[in-house]
N, C-alpha and C positions, 0 to 999 in steps of 0.2 A: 617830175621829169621822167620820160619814159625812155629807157636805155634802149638801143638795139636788140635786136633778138638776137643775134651774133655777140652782141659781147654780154649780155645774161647767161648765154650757154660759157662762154669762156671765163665767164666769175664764179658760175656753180662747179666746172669742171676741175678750175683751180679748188675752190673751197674741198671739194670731194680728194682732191690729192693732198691738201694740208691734212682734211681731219684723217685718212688714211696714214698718214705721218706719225700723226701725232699718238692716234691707236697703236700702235707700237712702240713709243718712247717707253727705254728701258723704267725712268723713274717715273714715270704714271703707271706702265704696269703693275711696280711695285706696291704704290700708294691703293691702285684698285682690288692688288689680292689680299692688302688689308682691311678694303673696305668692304670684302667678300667675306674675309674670315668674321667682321661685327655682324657683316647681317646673317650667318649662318649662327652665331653666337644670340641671336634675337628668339631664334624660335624654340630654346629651353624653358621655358618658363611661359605663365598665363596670359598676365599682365602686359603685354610686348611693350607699349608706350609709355609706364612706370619703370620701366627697368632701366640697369646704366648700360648694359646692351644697346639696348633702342638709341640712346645718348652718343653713344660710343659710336655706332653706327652712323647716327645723323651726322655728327659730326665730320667722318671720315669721309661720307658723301659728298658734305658741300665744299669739302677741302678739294677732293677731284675733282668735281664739277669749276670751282674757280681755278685749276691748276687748267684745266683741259678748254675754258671760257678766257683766260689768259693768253693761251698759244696760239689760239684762233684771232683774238683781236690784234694780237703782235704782229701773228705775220699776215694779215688784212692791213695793219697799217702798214708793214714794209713793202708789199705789194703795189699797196694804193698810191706811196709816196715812189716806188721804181717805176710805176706806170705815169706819174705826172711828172718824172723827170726826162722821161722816154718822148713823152711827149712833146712836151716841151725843148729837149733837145733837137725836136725832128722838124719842129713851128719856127722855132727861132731860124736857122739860117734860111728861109723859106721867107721870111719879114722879111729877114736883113735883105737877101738879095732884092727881093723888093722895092726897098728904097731907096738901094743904091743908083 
């Protein structure tokens, strides 16, 4: 199903304002200058992918990335579900009159 090109632009505009949001959340920034401090802590040593650095790191990565893959699906879904009640608030008495 091929959406409008009006509302593509108003789904990416939205999207670009969530993840703009969320780039700033105090506690993901926090979470991210941790995940800055592992991979700066990565490049001590030879071995980068033996080490519990690299570990440390990975780890602290895909924590953000699911913290930050979290917020994005959250408010897509509260979006999606205020946009089908919007709609449907607006269809309905537009029936109803209808068949009155």
């Amino acid at each position: 199903m091929n959406f409008p090109s009006w509302l593509e632009q108003a789904i990416q505009a939205r999207l670009d304002e969530v993840s703009a949001l969320i780039e700033h959340d105090p506690e993901l920034s926090r979470v991210r200058g941790e995940t800055d401090e592992a991979f700066e802590a990565l490049f001590t040593g030879d071995d980068v992918e033996n080490t519990p650095e690299f570990t440390e790191w990975e780890n602290r990565y895909f924590v953000t990335k699911g913290i930050e893959n979290e917020r994005l699906y959250m408010q897509g879904l509260r979006d999606g579900i205020q946009l089908t009640v919007s709609l449907l608030g607006q269809s309905m008495p537009e029936e109803t009159d209808t068949k009155a």
